[in-house]
C-alpha positions as CSV (number, residue, x, y, z in Angstrom):
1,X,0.0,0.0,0.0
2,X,2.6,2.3,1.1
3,X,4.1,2.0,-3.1
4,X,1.1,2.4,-4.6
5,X,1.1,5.4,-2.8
6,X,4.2,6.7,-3.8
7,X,3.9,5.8,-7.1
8,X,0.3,7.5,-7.2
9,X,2.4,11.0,-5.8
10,X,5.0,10.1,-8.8
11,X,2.3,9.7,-11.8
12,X,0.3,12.7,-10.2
13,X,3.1,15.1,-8.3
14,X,1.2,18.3,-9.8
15,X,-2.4,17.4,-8.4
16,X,-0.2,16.6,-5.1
17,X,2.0,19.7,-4.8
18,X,-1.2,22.0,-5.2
19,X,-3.1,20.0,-2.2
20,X,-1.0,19.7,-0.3
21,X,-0.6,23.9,-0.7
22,X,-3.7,24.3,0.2
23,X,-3.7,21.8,3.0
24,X,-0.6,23.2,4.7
25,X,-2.4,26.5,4.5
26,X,-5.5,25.9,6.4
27,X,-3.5,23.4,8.8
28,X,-1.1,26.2,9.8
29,X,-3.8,28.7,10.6
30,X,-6.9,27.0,12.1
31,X,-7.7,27.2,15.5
32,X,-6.2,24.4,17.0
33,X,-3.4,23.6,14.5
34,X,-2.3,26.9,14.6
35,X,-1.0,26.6,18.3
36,X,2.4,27.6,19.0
37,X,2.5,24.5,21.6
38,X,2.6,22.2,18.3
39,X,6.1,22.5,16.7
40,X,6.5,23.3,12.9
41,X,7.7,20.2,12.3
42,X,4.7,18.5,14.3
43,X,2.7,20.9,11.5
44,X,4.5,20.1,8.1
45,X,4.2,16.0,9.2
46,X,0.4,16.7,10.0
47,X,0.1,18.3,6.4
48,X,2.2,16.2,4.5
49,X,0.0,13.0,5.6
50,X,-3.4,14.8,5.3
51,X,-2.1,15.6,1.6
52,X,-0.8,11.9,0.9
53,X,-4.7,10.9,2.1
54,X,-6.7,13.7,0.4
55,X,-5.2,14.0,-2.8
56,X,-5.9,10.2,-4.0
57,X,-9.7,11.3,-3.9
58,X,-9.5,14.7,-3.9
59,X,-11.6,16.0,-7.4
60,X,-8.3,17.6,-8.7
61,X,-7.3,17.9,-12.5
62,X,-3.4,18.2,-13.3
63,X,-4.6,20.2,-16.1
64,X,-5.4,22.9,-13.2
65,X,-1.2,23.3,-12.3
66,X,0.0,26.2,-14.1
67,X,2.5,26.4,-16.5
68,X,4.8,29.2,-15.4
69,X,6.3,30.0,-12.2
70,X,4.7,33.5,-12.5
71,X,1.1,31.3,-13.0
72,X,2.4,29.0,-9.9
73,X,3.3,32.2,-7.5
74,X,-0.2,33.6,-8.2
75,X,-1.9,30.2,-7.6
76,X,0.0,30.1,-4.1
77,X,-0.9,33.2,-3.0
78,X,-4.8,32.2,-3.8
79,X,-4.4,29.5,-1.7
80,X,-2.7,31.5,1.2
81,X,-5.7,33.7,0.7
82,X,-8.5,31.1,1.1
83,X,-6.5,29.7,4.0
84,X,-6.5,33.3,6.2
85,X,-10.6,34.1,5.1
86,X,-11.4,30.1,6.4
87,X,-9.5,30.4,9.6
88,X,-10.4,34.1,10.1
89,X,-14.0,33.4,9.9
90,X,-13.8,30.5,12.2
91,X,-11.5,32.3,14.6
92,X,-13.6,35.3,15.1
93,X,-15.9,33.3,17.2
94,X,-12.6,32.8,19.4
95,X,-11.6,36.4,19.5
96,X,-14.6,36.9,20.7
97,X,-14.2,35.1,23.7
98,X,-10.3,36.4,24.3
99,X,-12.4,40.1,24.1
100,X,-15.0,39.5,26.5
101,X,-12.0,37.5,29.1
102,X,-10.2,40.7,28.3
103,X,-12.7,43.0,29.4
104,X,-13.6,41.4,32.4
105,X,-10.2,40.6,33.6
106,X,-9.4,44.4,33.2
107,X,-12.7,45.2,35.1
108,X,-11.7,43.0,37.7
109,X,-8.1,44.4,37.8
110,X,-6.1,41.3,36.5
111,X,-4.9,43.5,33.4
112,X,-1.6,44.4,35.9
113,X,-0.7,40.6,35.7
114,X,-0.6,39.7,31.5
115,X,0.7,36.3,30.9
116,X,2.3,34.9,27.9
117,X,-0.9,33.2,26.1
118,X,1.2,29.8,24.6
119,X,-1.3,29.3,22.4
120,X,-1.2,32.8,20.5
121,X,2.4,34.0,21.5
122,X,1.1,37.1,23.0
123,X,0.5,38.8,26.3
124,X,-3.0,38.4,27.1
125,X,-5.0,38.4,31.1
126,X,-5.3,35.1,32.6
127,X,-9.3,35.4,32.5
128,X,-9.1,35.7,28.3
129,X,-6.8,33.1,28.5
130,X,-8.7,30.4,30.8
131,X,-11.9,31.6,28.5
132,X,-10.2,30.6,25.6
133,X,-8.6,27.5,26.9
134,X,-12.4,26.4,27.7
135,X,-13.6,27.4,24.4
136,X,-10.6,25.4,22.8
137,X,-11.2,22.3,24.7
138,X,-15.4,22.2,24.2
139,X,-14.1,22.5,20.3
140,X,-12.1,19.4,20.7
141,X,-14.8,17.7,22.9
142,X,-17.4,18.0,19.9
143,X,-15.0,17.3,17.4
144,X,-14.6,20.1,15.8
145,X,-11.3,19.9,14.3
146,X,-13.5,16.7,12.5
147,X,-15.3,19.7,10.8
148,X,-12.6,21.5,9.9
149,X,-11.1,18.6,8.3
150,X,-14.2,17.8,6.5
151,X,-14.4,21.4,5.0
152,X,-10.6,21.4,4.0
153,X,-12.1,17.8,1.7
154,X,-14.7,19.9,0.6
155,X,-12.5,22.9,-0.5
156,X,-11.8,21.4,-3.1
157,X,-15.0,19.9,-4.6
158,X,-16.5,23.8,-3.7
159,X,-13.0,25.6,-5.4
160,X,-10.7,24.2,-7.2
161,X,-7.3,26.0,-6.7
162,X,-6.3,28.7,-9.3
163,X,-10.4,29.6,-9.3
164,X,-10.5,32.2,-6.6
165,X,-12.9,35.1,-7.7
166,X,-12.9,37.7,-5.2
167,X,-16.9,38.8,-4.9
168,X,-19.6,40.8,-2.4
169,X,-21.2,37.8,-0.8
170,X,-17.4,37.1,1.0
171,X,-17.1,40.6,2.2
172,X,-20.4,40.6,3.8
173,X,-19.8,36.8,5.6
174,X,-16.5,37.9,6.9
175,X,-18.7,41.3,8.2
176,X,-21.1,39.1,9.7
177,X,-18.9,37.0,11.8
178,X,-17.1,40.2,13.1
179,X,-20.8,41.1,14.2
180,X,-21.0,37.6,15.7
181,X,-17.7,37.8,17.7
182,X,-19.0,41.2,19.5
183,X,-22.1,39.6,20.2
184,X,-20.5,36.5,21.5
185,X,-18.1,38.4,23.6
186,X,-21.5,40.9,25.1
187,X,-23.4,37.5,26.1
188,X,-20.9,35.8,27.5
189,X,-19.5,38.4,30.1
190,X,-22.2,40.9,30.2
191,X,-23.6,39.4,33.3
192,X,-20.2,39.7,35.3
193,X,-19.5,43.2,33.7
194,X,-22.8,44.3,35.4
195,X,-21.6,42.8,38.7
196,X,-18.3,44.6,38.9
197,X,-19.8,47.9,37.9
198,X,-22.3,47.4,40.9
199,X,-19.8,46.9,43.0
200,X,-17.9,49.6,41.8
201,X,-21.0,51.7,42.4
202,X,-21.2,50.6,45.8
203,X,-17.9,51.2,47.0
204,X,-18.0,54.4,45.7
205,X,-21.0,55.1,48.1
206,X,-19.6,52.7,50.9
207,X,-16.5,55.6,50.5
208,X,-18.2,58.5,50.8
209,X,-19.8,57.1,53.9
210,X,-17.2,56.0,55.4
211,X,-13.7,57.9,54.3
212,X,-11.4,56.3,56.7
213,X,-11.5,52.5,54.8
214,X,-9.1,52.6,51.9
215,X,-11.3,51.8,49.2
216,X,-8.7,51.6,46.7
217,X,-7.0,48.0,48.7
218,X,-10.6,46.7,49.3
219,X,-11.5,47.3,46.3
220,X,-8.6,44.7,44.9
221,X,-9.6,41.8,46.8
222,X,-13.9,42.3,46.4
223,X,-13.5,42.8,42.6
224,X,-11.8,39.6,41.9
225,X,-13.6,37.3,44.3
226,X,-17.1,38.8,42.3
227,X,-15.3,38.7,39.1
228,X,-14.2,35.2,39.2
229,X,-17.6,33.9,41.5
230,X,-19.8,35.0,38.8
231,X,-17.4,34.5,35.9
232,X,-17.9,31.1,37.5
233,X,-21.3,30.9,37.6
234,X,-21.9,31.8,33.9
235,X,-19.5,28.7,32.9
236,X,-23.0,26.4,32.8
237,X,-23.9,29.0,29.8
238,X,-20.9,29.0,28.5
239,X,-21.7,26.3,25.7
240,X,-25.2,26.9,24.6
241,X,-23.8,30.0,23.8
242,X,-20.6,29.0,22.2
243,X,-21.8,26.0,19.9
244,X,-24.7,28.3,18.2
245,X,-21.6,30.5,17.2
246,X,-19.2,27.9,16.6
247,X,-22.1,26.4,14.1
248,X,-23.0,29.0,12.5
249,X,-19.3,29.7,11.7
250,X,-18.8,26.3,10.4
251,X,-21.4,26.3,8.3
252,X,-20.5,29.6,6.8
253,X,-17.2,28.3,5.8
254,X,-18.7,26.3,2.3
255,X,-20.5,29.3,1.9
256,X,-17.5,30.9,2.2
257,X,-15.8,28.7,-0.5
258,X,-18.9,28.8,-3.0
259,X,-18.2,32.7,-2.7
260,X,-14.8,32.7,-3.2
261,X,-15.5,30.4,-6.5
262,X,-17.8,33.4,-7.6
């Protein structure tokens, strides 16, 4: 089995070379591939297999390859871009998350403590980063990378590479996912953002009444216990409110694809 598949790759290396483009692509910027944690070396295995599997089935015609290295640069460069608006779309649903952790772990006063975030590479507050490390792991739980792996097969049914037509149904589902991840991010932590600004309103009062109690150390201590309590709390609606996101943003990626094939 293992030469007949490298003498499929031989007979068909152009057909191969342009999925397993595409497949690197979307591998190296999905949620969950994209993780720093995994190593690139983890990645390029990952791809090279996934290309070796899909591209025996994959409906791809050599005749598609391009002829000249000027028609092969623009080819890539299509792919690169179907690979960002796929991952983007998907990954907006996790921004928004990683805005609403932000908010409130800046509310609650956790923003003096950043953290390097492994899975992004960047400095982000602990609550984003536990918010999105939830997220990440309810994605995995419901197999979602499965999804993801069925829509890369379906890429290419949907668009064929070197057929990317740029059009205004694509501009207005990326528009409607940045809508989504706003909304996300207001329904998830809007309950705990009303808390803290209570609270806030309270010791404000509780300082005019009594000026001797430094407000300002109290304060500290009161806004995280509330903060994480009722961040909490709001974890048992932390799914139903994720996986209508997450689904809607899976099923927009085809959509997405018959879009980009104009």
């Amino acid at each position: 089995m293992g030469y007949d598949a490298v003498f499929w790759i031989l007979s068909n290396y152009k057909v191969f070379l342009l999925v397993l483009i595409r497949v690197s692509i979307i591998l190296f910027m999905m949620p969950v591939f994209n993780s720093k944690t995994i190593s690139m070396t983890v990645k390029a295995c990952m791809s090279l297999m996934l290309a070796i599997l899909v591209a025996p089935v994959a409906p791809v015609s050599q005749a598609l390859f391009p002829h000249t290295s000027t028609g092969f640069f623009v080819v890539v460069l299509q792919e690169i871009f179907i690979g960002i608006v796929l991952s983007l779309l998907l990954r907006l649903v996790f921004a928004g998350l990683q805005i609403a952790g932000q908010m409130v772990g800046v509310q609650m006063g956790l923003s003096v403590a950043n953290i390097m975030d492994p899975q992004t590479g960047v400095q982000s507050v602990i609550v984003s980063q536990f918010a999105y490390m939830i997220a990440l792991l309810l994605f995995l739980v419901t197999n979602g990378h499965h999804a993801i792996l069925r829509v890369l097969f379906q890429s290419f049914e949907i668009l064929p590479p070197g057929t990317l037509v740029l059009s205004q149904p694509l501009y207005k589902m990326v528009m409607t996912m940045g809508h989504e991840m706003f909304v996300l991010s207001i329904k998830l932590m809007a309950p705990v953002m009303a808390i803290l600004f209570l609270s806030q309103v309270a010791l404000g009062i509780l300082a005019k009444l009594v000026p001797q109690i430094n407000m300002l150390i109290v304060s500290f201590s009161i806004n995280v216990a509330l903060g994480l309590f009722f961040f909490g709390l709001t974890l048992q609606y932390f799914w139903p409110v994720l996986a209508r996101s997450l689904d809607k943003a899976v099923h927009i990626l085809p959509l997405a694809l018959r879009a980009m094939g104009g």
